[in-house]
C-alpha positions in Angstrom: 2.7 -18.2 4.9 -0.4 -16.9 6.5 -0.2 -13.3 8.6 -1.6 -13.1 11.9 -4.3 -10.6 12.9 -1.2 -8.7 14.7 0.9 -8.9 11.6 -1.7 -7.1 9.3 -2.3 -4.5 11.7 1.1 -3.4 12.1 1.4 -3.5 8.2 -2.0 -1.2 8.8 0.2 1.5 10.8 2.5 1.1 7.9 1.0 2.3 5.5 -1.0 4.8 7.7 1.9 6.9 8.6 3.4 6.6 5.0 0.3 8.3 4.1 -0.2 10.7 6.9 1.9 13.7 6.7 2.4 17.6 7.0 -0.9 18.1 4.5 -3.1 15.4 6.1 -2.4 17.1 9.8 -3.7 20.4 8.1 -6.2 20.2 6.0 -9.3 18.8 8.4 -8.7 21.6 10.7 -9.1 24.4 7.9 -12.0 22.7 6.5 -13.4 22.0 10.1 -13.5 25.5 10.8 -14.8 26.8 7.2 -17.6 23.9 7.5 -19.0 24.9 11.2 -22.0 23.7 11.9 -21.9 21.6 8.4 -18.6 19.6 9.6 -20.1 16.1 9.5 -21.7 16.3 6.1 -18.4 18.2 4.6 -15.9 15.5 7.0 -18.4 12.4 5.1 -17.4 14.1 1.7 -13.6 14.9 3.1 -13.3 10.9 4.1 -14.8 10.3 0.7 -12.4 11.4 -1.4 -9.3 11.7 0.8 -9.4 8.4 2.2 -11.5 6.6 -0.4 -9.4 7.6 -3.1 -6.0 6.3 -1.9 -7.3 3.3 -0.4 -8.9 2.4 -3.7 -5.6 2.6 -5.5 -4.0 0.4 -2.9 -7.0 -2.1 -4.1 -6.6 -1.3 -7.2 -2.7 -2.1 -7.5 -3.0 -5.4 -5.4 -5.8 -6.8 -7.3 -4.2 -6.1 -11.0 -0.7 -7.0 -9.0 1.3 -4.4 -9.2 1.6 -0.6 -10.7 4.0 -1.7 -13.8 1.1 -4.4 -14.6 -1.4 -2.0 -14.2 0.4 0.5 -16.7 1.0 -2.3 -19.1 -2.7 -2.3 -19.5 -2.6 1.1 -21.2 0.7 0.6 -23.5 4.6 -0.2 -22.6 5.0 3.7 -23.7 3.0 4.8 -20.8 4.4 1.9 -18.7 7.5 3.4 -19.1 7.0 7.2 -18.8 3.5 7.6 -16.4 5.5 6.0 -13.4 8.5 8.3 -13.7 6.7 11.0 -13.6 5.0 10.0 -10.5 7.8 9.0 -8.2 9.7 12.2 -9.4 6.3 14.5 -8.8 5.9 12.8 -5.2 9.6 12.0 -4.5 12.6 14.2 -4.9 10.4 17.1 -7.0 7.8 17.6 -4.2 6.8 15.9 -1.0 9.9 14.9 0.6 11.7 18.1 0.5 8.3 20.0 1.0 8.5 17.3 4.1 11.9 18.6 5.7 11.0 22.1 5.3 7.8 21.7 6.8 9.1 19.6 9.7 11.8 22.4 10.0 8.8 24.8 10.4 6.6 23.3 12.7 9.2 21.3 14.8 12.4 23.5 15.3 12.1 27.0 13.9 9.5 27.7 16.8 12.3 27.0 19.3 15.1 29.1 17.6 16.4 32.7 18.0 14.9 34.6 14.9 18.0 35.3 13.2 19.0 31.6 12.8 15.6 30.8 11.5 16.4 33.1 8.9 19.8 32.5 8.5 20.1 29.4 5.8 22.3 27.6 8.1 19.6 26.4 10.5 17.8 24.7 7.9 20.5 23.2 5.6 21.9 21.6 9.4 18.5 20.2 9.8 17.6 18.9 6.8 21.2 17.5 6.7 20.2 15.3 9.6 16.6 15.3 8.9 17.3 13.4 5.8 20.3 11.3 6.9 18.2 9.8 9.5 15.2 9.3 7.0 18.2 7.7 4.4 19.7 5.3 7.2 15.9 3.8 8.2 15.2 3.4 4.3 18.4 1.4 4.1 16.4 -1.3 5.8 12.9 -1.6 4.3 12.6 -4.9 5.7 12.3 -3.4 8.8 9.9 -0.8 8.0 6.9 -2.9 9.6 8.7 -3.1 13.3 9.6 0.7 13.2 5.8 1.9 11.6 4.2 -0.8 13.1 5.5 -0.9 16.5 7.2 2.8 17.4 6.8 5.6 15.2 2.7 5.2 13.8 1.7 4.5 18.1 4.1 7.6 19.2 1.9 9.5 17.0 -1.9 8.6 17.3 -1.3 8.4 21.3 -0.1 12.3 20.8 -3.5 13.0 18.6 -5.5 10.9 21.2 -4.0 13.1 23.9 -5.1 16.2 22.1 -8.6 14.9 21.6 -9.0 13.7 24.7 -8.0 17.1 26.4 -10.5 18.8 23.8 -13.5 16.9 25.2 -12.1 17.8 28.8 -11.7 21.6 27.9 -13.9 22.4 25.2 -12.3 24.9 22.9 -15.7 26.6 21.8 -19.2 26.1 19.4 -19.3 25.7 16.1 -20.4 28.7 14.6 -21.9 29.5 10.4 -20.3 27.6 8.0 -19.0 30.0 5.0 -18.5 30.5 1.5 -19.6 26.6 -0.7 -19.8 25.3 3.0 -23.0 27.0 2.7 -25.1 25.4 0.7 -23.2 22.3 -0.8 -21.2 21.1 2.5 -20.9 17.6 1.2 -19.7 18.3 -2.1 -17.3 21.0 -1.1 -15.5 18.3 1.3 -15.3 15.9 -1.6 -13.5 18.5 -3.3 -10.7 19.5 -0.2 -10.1 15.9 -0.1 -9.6 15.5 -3.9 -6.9 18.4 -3.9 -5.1 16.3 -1.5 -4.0 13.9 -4.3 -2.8 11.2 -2.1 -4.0 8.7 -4.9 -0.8 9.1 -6.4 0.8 8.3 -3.2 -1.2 5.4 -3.3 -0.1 4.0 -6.7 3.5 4.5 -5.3 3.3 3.0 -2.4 2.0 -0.4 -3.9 5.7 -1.6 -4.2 6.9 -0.8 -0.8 3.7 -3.2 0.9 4.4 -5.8 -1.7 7.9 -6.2 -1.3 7.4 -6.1 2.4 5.2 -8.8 2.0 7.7 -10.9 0.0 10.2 -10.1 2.5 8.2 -11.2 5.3 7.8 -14.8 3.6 4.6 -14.0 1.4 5.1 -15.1 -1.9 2.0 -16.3 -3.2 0.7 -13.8 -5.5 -3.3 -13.9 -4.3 -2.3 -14.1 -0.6 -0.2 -10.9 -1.4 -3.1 -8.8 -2.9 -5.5 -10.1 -0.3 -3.0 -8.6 2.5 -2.4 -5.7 0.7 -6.4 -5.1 0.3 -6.2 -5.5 3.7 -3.2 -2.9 4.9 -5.1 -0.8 2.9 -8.6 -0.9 4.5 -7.0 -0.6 7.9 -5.1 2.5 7.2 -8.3 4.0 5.5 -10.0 2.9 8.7 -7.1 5.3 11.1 -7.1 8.0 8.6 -10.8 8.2 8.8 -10.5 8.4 13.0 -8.2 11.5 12.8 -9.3 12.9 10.1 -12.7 13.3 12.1 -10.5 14.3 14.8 -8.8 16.8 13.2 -12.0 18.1 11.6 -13.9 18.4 14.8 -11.4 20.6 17.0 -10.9 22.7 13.8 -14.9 23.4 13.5 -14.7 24.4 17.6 -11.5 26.7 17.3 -13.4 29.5 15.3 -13.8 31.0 19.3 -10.1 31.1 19.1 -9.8 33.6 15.7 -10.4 32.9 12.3 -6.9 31.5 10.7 -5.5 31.8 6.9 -4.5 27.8 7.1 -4.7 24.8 9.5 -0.9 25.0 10.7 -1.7 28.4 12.4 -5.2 26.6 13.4 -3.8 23.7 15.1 -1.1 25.9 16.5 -3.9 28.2 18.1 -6.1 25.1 19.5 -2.6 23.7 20.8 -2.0 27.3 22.6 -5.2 26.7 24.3 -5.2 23.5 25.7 -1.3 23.3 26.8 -0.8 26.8 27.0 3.4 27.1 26.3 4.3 23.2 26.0 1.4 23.0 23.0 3.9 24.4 20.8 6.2 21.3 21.8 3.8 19.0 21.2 2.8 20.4 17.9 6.1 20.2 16.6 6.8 16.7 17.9 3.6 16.0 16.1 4.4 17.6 13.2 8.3 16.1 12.9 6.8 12.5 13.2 4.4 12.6 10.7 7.4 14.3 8.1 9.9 11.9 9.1 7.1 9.0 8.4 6.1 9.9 5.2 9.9 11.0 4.2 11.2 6.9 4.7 8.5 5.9 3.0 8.5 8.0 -0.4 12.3 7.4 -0.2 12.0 3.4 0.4 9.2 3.7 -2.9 11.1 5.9 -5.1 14.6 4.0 -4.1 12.5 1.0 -4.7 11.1 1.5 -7.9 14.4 3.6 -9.8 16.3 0.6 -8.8 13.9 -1.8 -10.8 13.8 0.3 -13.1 17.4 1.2 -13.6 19.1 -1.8 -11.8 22.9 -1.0 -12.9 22.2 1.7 -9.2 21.6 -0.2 -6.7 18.7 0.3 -4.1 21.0 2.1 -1.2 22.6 4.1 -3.8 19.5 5.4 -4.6 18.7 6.0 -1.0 21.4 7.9 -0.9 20.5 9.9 -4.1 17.1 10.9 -2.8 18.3 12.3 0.2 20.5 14.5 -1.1 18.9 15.7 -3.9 15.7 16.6 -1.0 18.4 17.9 0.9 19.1 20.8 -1.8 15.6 21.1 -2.9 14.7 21.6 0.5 17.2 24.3 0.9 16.7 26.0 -2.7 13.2 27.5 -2.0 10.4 25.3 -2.3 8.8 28.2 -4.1 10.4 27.6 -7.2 9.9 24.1 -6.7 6.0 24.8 -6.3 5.7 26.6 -9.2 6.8 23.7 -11.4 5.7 20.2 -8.8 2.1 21.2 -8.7 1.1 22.0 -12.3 2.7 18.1 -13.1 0.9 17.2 -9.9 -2.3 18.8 -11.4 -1.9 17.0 -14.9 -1.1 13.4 -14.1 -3.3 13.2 -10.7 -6.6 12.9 -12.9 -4.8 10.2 -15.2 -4.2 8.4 -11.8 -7.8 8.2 -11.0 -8.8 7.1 -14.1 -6.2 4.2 -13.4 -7.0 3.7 -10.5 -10.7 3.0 -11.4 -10.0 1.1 -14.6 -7.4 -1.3 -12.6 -10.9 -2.1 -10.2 -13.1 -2.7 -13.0 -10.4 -4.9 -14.5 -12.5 -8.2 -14.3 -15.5 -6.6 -16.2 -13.5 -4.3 -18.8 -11.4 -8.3 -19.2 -8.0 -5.9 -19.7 -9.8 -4.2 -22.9 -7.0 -2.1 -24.3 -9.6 -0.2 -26.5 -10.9 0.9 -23.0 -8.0 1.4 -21.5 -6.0 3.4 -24.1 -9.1 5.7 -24.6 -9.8 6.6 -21.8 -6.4 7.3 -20.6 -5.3 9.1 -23.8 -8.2 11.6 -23.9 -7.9 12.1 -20.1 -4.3 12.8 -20.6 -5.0 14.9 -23.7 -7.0 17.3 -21.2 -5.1 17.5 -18.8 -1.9 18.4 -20.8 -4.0 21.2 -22.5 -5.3 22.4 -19.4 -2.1 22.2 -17.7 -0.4 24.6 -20.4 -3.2 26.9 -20.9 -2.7 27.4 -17.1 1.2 27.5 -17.1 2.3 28.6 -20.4 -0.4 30.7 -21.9 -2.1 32.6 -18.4 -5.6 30.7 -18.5 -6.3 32.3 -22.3 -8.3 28.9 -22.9 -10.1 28.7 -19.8 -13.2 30.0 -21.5 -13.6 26.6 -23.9 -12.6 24.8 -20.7 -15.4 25.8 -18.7 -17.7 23.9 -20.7 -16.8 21.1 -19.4 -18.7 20.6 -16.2 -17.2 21.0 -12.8 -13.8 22.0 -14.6 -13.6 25.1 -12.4 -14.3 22.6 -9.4 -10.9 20.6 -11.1 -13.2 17.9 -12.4 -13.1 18.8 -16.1 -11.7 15.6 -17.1 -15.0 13.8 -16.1 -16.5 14.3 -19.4 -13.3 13.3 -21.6 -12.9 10.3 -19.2 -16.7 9.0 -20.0 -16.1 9.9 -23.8 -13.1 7.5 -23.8 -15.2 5.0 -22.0 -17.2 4.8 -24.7 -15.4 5.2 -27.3 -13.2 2.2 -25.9 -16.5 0.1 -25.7 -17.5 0.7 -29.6 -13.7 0.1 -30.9 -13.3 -3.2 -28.6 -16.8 -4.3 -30.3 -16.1 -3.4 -33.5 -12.5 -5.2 -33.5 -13.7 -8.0 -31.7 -12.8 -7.2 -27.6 -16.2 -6.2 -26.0 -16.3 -6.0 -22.3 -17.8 -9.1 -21.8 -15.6 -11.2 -24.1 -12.2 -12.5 -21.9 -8.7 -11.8 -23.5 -5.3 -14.1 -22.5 -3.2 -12.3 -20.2 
């Protein structure tokens, strides 16, 4: 079956609004007004790593053919293990109760007497139906393409075209000196903000829920599959691009408006501005959207995958699993949650990179496993280490870390990732499996 131009843009808007949530709508704005007069070369370095990053793990899973074949490359051990940790990190542990609180936030609690907002009835009611609604779409992933593609990912860039539009018709203000790295290394700096998004892991998860889409919508050939998933994922990296420019650009003019501690109370000044009383509406309907989007699709991934992986539960059982198990989380404290999501998000996000670019340079590495294993190992070696001398032992190591260069920056794992690279090269020569040399599937 061949897609139609149509087809492959509503799978596009897909995988655009599984992507674009709660941290995509606030980031740009922060680093729009931190850059100032430096926003284009720090958005370039944003898009660079933000959007080239998870776009390149779409790539990368489509071209290899899926995550689990990607994994195999490295060893059936970390087949096994790496993925759970992912789709517990970005499902259930993190992101989709951090994406019910925050759509409680932004979209309701702004509209509610103080004392229910504070009260824990308020939000346990909402993420009750938050959740259930996001757990009766997911039933249905089938469908996902007709409500991304056709109602929910439109509803929401006509809202950001709206604000945009109304920006260029009442200029908010200048941009004014950029501050602190902004500075001197603008470009580099956005790199960074856009690595700390980790939506590469995102990425990697998301693989399944475009693939078996595809199957469901009468693709079956394997090559046709990974050419339409190449091309989902260029056309979302195309939209997030667009706003993320957006976003960046009305943050760098909203310094006349106050300087802000992070781009929620940014966006919610620049909304202030341009709708005066109903901006706050808007916000929030902005705000819930994006949530909800990103909350069917981690639980139509994570439902996805747990039931491949343990198929005695079947897929709407696990649904159903997800969103109540968010539902707590959500209502527990997502401090706590913090505390213990983003120190695993920390140590397995640079082992998805590395992934992420072996899986690419799978057709000149042939599938070496010397490469692979290497490279992963001492990457995940690092980031283990770091990730307890951070947790367990109060940065006490930090001092032998720092050698490393850009480790402050969170690139430390550069150097052990080049090291494995090569160490990968000489053991696959010396054993017989050079880079150049094809191996059988």
């Amino acid at each position: 079956m061949n897609f139609s131009g149509k087809q492959i843009i509503f799978i596009s808007f897909m995988l655009f609004s599984m992507f674009f949530g709660a941290g995509n709508l606030i980031f740009p704005p922060f680093l729009g007004q931190s850059a100032g007069e430096h926003i284009w070369l720090a958005l370039i370095g944003f898009i660079v790593s933000a959007v080239g990053l998870p776009i390149l793990g779409v790539i990368a899973v489509a071209k290899v053919g899926s995550l689990n074949e990607l994994n195999l490359r490295v060893h059936p051990i970390f087949a096994l293990i790496f993925p759970f940790l992912i789709y517990i990190a970005i499902g259930p542990g993190l992101a989709i109760p951090r994406a019910g609180s925050l759509a409680f936030e932004m979209g309701a609690a702004p509209f509610l007497p103080e004392n229910l907002v504070e009260g824990p009835i308020s939000l346990l009611l909402y993420s009750i139906v938050f959740f259930g609604l996001a757990a009766w779409l997911s039933m249905y992933p089938s469908k996902l393409i007709s409500l991304f593609g056709k109602l929910l990912t439109p509803i929401l860039l006509a809202l950001i075209a709206i604000i945009f539009v109304k920006s260029l018709i009442n200029p908010i203000g200048s941009f004014e000196s950029p501050v602190g790295n902004y500075q001197e290394t603008p470009l580099f700096q956005g790199i960074l903000e856009g690595y700390l998004t980790m939506d590469a892991l995102a990425a990697l998860a998301f693989g399944i829920v475009i693939a078996n889409t595809l199957t469901a919508q009468g693709v079956l050939d394997s090559k046709k599959k990974s050419r339409y998933m190449m091309y989902a994922g260029l056309g979302a990296g195309l939209l997030l691009a667009v706003i993320y420019l957006i976003l960046g650009y009305l943050g760098a003019q909203s310094s006349a408006l106050g300087q802000a501690e992070n781009g929620a109370i940014i966006l919610s000044n620049i909304m202030t501005y341009l709708f005066g009383k109903s901006g706050t509406l808007i916000l929030g309907v902005v705000f819930t959207l994006a949530c909800f989007c990103v909350s069917i699709g981690l639980i139509t991934s994570c439902s996805q995958f747990f039931s491949n992986a343990i198929p005695r539960v079947a897929y709407k059982i696990w649904v159903v699993i997800l969103a109540v198990l968010s539902t707590a989380i959500a209502n527990l404290g997502l401090t706590q949650i913090l505390q213990i999501s983003v120190p695993i998000l920390g140590m397995i996000y640079p082992i998805a990179i590395v992934l992420i670019f072996l899986g690419l340079l799978d057709d000149i590495i042939k599938r070496n496993p010397y490469i692979y294993g290497s490279v992963i190992g001492l990457v995940a070696l690092f980031s283990v280490l770091d990730t307890i001398n951070k947790v367990f032992l109060e940065s006490k190591w930090s001092g032998a870390f720092e050698i490393l260069p850009y480790y402050l920056e969170g690139l430390g794992w550069l150097i052990p990732a080049l090291i494995g690279l090569g160490a990968g090269c000489i053991l696959g020569w010396l054993r017989g499996t050079s880079p150049s040399m094809k191996t059988n599937p």
